[in-house]
Each structure stands twice: as structure tokens, then as C-alpha cells.
Wavefront OBJ file of the C-alpha trace (Angstrom):
o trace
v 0.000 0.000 0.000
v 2.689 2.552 0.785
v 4.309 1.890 -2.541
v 0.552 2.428 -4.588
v 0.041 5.900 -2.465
v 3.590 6.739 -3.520
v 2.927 6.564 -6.984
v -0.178 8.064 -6.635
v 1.380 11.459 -5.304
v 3.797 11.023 -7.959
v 1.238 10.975 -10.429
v -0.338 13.760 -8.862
v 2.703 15.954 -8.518
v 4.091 15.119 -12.150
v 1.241 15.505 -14.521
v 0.241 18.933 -13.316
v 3.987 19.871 -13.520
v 4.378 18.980 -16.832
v 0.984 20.646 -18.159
v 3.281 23.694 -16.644
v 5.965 23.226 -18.219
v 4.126 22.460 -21.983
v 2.337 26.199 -20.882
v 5.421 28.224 -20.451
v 6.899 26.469 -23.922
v 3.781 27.282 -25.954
v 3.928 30.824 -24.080
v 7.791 31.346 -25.346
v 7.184 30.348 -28.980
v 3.240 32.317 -29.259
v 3.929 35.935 -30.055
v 3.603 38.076 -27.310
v 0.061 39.756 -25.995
v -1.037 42.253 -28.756
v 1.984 41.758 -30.647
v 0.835 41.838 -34.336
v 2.740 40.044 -36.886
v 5.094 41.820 -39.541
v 3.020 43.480 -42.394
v 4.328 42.408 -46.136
v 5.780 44.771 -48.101
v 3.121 46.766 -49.876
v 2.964 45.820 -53.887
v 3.040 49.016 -55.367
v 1.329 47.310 -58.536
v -1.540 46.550 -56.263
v -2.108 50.310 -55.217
v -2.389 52.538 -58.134
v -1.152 55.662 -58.152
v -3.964 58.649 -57.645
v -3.371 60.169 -61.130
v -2.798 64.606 -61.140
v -5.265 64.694 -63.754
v -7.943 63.436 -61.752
v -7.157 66.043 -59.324
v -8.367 69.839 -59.735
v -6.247 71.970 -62.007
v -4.082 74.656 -59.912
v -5.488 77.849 -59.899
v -2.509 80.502 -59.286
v -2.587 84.327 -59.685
v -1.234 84.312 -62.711
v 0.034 81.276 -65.028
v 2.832 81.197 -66.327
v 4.339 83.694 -64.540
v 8.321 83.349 -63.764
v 7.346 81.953 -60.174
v 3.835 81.644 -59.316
v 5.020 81.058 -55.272
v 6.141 82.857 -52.590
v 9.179 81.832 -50.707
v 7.893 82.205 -47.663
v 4.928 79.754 -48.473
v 5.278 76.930 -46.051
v 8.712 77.623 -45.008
v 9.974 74.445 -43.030
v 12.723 72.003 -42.723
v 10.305 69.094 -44.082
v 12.507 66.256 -45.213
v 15.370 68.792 -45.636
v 18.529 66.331 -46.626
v 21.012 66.390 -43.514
v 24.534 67.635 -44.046
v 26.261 64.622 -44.193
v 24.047 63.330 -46.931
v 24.194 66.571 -49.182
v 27.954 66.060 -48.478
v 27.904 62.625 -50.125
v 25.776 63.871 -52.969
v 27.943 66.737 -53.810
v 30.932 64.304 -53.791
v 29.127 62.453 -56.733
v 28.556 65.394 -58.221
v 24.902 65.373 -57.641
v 24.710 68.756 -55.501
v 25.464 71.851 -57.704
v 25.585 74.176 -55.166
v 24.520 74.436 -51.267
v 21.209 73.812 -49.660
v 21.725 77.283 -47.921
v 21.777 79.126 -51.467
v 18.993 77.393 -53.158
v 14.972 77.864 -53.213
v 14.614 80.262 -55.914
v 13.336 77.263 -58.493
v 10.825 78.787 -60.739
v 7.098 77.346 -60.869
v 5.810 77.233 -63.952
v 2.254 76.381 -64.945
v 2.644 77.529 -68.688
v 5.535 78.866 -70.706
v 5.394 82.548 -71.558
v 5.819 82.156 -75.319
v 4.266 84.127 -78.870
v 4.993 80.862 -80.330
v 2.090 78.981 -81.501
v 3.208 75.803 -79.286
v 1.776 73.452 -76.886
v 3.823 71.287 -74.332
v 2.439 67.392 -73.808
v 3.518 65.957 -70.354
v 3.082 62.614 -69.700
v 3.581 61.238 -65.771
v 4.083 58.456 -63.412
v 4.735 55.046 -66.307
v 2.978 52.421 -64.605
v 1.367 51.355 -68.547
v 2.971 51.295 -70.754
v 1.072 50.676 -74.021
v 2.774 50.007 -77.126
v 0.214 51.505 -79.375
v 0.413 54.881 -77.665
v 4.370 54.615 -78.537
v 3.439 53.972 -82.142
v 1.417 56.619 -82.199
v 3.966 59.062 -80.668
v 6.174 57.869 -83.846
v 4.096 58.324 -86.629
v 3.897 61.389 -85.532
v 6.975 62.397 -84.013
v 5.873 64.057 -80.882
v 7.597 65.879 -78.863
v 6.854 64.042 -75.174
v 8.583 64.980 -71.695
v 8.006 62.244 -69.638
v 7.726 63.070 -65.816
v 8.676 59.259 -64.456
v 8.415 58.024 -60.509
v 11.542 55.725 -60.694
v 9.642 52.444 -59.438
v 8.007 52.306 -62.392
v 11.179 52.274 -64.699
v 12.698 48.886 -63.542
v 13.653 47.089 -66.963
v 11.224 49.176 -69.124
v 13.904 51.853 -69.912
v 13.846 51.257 -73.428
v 10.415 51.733 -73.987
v 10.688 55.188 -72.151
v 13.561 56.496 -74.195
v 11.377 55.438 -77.148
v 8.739 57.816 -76.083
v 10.613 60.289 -74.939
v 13.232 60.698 -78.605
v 11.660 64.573 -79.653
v 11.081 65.113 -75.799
v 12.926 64.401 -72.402
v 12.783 62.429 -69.650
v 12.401 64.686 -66.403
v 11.847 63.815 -62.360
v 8.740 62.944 -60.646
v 9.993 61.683 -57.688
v 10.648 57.731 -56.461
v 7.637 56.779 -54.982
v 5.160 59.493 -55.963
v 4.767 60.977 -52.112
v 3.269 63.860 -52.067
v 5.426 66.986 -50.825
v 2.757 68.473 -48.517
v 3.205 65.290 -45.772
v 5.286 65.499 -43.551
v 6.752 61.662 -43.677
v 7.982 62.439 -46.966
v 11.872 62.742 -47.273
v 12.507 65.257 -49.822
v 16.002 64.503 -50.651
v 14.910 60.957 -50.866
v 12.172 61.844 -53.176
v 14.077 64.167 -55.413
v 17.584 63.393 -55.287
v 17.816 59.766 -55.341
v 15.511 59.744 -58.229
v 17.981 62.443 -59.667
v 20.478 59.253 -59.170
v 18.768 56.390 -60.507
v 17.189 58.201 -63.908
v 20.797 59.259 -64.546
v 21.898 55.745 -64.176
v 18.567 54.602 -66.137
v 19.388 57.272 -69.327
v 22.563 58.886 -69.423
v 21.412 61.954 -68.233
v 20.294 63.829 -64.756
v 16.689 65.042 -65.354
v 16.972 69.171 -64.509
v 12.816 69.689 -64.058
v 10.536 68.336 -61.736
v 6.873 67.424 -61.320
v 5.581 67.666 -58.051
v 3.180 64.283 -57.440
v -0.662 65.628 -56.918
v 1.042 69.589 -57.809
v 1.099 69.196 -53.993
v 3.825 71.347 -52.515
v 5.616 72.923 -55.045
v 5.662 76.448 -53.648
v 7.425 75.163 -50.485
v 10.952 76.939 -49.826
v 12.079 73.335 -48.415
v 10.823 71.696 -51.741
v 12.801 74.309 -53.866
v 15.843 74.087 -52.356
v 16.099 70.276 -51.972
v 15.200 70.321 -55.809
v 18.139 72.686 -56.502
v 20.552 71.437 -54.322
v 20.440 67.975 -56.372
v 20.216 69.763 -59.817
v 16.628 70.633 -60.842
v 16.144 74.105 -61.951
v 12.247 74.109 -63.204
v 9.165 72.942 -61.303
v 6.408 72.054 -63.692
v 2.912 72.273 -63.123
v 0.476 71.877 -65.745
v -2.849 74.610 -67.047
v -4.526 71.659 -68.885
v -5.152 67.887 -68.864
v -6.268 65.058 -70.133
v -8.366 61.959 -68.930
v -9.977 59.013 -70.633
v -10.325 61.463 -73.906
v -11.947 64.740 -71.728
v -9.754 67.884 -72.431
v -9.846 70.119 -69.354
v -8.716 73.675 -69.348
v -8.047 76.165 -66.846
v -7.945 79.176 -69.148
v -10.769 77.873 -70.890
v -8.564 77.142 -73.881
v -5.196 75.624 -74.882
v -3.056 78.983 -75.358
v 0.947 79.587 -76.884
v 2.642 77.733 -73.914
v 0.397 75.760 -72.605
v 1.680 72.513 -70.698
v -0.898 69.712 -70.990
v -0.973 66.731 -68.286
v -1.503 63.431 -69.155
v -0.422 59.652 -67.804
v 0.940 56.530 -68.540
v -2.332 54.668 -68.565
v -3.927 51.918 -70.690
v -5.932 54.844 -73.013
v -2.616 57.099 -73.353
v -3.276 55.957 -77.340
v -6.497 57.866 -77.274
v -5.635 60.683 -74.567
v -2.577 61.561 -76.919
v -4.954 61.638 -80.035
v -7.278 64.000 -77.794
v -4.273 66.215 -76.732
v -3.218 66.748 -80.505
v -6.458 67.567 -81.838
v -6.805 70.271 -78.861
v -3.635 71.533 -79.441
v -4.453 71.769 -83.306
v -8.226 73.140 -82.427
v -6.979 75.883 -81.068
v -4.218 76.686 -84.209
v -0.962 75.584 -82.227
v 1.461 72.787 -82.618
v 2.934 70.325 -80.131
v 6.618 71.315 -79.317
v 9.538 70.505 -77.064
v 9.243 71.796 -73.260
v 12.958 71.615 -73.142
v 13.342 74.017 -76.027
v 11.412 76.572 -74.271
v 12.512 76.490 -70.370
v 15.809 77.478 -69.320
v 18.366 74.768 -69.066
v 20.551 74.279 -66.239
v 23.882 76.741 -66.618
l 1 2 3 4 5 6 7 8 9 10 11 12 13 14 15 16 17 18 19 20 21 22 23 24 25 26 27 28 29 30 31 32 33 34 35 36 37 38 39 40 41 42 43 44 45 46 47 48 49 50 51 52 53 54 55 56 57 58 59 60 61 62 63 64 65 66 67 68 69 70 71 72 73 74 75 76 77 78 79 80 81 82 83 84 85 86 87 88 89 90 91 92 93 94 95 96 97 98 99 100 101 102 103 104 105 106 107 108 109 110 111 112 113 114 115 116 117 118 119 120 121 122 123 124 125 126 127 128 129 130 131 132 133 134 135 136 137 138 139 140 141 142 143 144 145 146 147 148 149 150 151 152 153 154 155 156 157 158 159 160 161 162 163 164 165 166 167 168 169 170 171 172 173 174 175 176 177 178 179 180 181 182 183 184 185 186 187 188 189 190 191 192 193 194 195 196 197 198 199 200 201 202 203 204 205 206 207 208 209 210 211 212 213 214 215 216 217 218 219 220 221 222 223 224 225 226 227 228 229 230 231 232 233 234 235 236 237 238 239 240 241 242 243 244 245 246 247 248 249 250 251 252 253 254 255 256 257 258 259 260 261 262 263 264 265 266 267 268 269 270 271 272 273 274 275 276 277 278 279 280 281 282 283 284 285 286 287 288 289 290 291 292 293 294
């Protein structure tokens, strides 16, 4: 009898310790209370980017002025690059001058011009449709082609293509928009500087703002022109899914028309020409009519 109430209380001890010690393991290897587990990597494929021409048309005091902005419009160090990494850029030979010096960038929402010309701006490059090349080359227009970088990847060629009476200019990496203040600015504009150099031979010297958002900032101006850009590019006109919309309630000598890289770019470009031919002027080369860098 001893022996049986011995392995009783053995029995009793043991299996209750070991339902312990199974707890705390399960406990060590669950994720801790409220932890949540590591979000993926967003797809930027899977989130579209909100197109400018969807978005109202600026309104500013006078279009096409030399620079629509005031300096002192939103005057902050938002994103500002730090010294060390303006250092490493200039060492590249991607920072023309200092940071300090910069912000005096023109805006400009339409060229001041008696030329009978028209400017057609095409952003972001997420499509990429092969008709709306062929198009541009039966007719040999002149395109400037504001790219965010992620879109380039191996699709370079098809960009130059577009882009052989025109130019291919910044609009940022990721497409942030300028106002927010999670956006790094010399991330945004610089390293895009960077890789669309390495992508085409050449540094891009204008910049599109993504949404127009922010391009009157003093921060944005002098990030721009500390990494090379000299113009800031807005738009007075633009075109969506065929609609031609105006904000001088006509295309006029110098007027820059928006557009994207969508799946109807064929039939926005055909819409953009016959505006620009409506109203007696002629598709030409921004780059021929804004002030190169020195």
C-alpha cells in the first residue's frame, strides 16, 4: 500500500507539472500579448497611383508667370537632406551648389511664349502601351516624360522610345506627395535624380511635383536645386480618358498639358493633338522653351 500511495502522489505531482511546463513552452514560442505580426511589403502594382489629372487643375494668380510662389509659403525644414548626406551627394557630383543658397526654383504652370506651341507631359509610367508609342512615332511628338523611378525597372527602353523629340524629367521615387510630412525630400528628389541618370545617361533638370502638392514650399525648392533641378512644372490643362480640361478655358501659346501613362494614353494623346491643333498651335519641345541648367 505505501508503494501504490507513492505513486499516486507522484502521479499527482508530475502531470500537473508537466501541463506547466508544456504552458510556459507554448507561451515562449506564441507571439507576445497584442503583438501583431510583420506586415508584407506593400505591392506598389496593387495600389495605383492617384493620377494629377484626376485632381483639380491649380489655380494661381497668374500662369505662367516666372514663379507663381512665394518663398515664404510653407517655409519648413520638411525632409530637408542632412549635411552629411548633401555632403555625399555633392561628392558624386549630384549637388550643384549648397542647400543654404537654393529655393529660388521657378514654378511654372505655362511657358510665356508668342509661339504657336503646346507642351504634352506625360507622368508616373505604370502602362505602358505600345500603341500609344506607335502613335507618338508616326507622328513624331515631342513628349517629356515626368517618371516616378519604381516604375522604370527594366522598361527603360520603352521610355527612351517615347521620350526621342522630348525628355525624360523627375517625378519623384515613390510618388509621395510633398505636402506630408513623412515624406523625405532629398529621398524623393535626389535619389531619383540618381537612378534616372543611371537609367538614361542623363540627370533630369525639371521636376513634377506628385498631386502639384507642394511645389511652392521653400524646403521643396531648395532640396530640388541642391540635387540639380532648376524648373518645377505644373500643368494649365489635362487630359483623362479622352476629356480635355482647361483652366484658361482654352489651350493657349505655352500651354503645358498633363496626361499619364495609362492603358488609353493611345487615345488621350490623339485627344491632346487635336486640342492643341483646335486651337491653331502645334505640339513642341518643353525643353526648347525652359531654361536649361547653366
Amino acid at each position: 500500500m505505501p508503494a501504490v500511495r507513492e505513486s499516486a502522489l507522484a502521479v499527482a505531482v508530475g502531470v500537473p507539472a508537466l501541463f506547466v511546463l508544456l504552458a510556459i513552452l507554448l507561451n515562449a514560442l506564441a507571439p507576445a500579448s497584442g503583438a501583431q505580426p510583420e506586415a508584407a511589403v506593400p505591392d506598389p502594382m496593387a495600389t495605383p497611383l492617384v493620377e494629377e489629372s484626376l485632381m483639380p487643375i491649380p489655380d494661381p494668380v497668374e500662369l505662367g508667370g516666372p514663379d507663381t510662389g512665394s518663398d515664404a509659403a510653407g517655409d519648413s525644414s520638411m525632409g530637408m537632406a542632412d549635411p552629411a548626406g548633401e555632403d555625399a551627394m555633392r561628392a558624386i557630383g549630384e549637388v550643384d551648389r549648397p542647400a543654404s543658397k537654393a529655393g529660388k526654383v521657378p514654378v511654372s504652370y505655362s511657358v510665356k511664349t508668342s509661339d504657336p506651341v503646346a507642351f504634352i507631359t506625360i507622368d508616373d509610367g505604370v502602362h505602358r502601351p505600345d500603341d500609344a508609342l506607335a502613335y507618338v512615332r508616326s507622328q513624331q511628338l515631342p513628349v517629356t516624360a515626368f517618371l516616378t523611378t519604381w516604375t522604370v525597372g527594366s522598361n527603360a527602353t520603352y521610355f527612351t522610345d517615347m521620350t526621342e523629340w522630348g525628355s525624360i524629367q523627375n517625378h519623384t521615387v515613390s510618388h509621395a506627395s510633398f505636402d506630408k510630412s513623412s515624406t523625405n525630400l532629398s529621398t524623393e528628389i535626389c535619389k531619383a535624380q540618381r537612378i534616372l541618370r543611371k537609367d538614361f545617361g542623363s540627370r533630369p533638370w525639371m521636376l513634377r511635383p506628385p498631386y502639384g502638392a507642394g511645389a511652392d514650399r521653400t524646403d521643396v525648392k531648395r532640396t530640388a536645386q541642391s540635387c540639380g533641378i532648376n524648373q518645377i512644372v505644373m500643368w494649365d490643362a489635362s487630359v483623362n480618358r479622352g476629356k480635355v480640361v482647361k483652366a484658361r478655358g482654352d489651350l493657349l501659346p505655352g500651354s503645358i498639358v498633363l496626361l499619364h501613362f495609362r492603358p488609353e494614353l493611345k487615345s488621350d494623346l490623339e485627344a491632346t493633338v487635336r486640342a492643341i491643333r483646335e486651337a491653331g498651335l502645334r505640339p513642341a519641345n518643353l525643353a526648347d522653351y525652359l531654361t536649361r541648367p547653366a
